[in-house]
C-alpha positions, 0 to 999 in steps of 0.5 A: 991251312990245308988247300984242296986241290980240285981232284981233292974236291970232285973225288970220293964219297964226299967230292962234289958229284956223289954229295950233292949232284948224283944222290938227292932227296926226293920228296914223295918218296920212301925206302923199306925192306921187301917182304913176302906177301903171297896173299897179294894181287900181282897188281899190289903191294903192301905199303906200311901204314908209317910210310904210306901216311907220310907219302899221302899225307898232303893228299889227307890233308885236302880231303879232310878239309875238303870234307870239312873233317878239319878247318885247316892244315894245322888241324888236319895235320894234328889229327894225323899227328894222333893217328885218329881213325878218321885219317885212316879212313881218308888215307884209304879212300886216297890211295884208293885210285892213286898208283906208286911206283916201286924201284929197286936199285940197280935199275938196269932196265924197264923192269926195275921201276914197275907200277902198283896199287898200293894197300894199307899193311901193319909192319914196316916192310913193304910186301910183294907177290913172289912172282914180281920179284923176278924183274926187280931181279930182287929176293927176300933175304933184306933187299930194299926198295924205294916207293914213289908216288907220281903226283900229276895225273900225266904221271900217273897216267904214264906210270899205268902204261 
């Protein structure tokens, strides 16, 4: 039996800081390529329809049920499951008033991370004025960046600062 030494387990891509204490998943997130949007508000961006469902989905999901558009979670979860107009009605009413936070790796400084009004897009890449990308220090030839959205109204309130 091979021992590792304890410079053998903290080292390296899969040492102890980089696998499991430096990078973690974060729920109410999601991560795409940016595209060019010149159409959009500087105040927008453009969420595909995949990743803005998955990120507001618990909030579609309580309006549905609140609206009694479905008994419980399990139905309401089944008709964004099918895609039903209804979701992509209820998804729009949702991200109506809700900001999301728009990071692009490095963040170097407080330009890295800006907030957002997000709209329904077709496609899989998130869209962007032009003139916002100079803070993001970010371009169009297949920088990613990551989305989030603040769920308490402080964060919210916070993020619209």
């Amino acid at each position: 039996k091979v021992y590792k030494s304890f410079s053998d387990v903290i080292e390296g891509k899969e040492g102890r800081f980089r696998e499991t204490l430096l990078g973690k998943r974060v729920d109410y997130s999601g991560r795409s390529v940016i595209v060019v949007g010149p159409s959009l508000s500087l105040h927008r961006c453009g969420l595909p329809r995949e990743i803005a469902i998955e990120l507001f989905q618990t909030f579609v999901i309580r309006g549905l049920i609140r609206q009694h558009l479905a008994s419980n979670i399990g139905v309401a979860k089944s008709k964004i499951r099918e895609k039903e107009p209804i979701v992509w009605e209820m998804l729009q009413e949702v991200m109506q008033g809700h900001p999301v936070l728009l990071n692009r790796a490095p963040t170097l400084h407080r330009l890295g991370i800006q907030v957002f009004q997000p709209i329904l897009m077709e496609g899989r890449a998130i869209c962007l004025h032009p003139l916002v990308c100079k803070g993001f220090n970010a371009d169009f030839d297949g920088d990613q960046m990551a989305v989030h959205v603040p769920l308490s109204l402080e964060a919210q309130a916070e993020a619209r600062l």
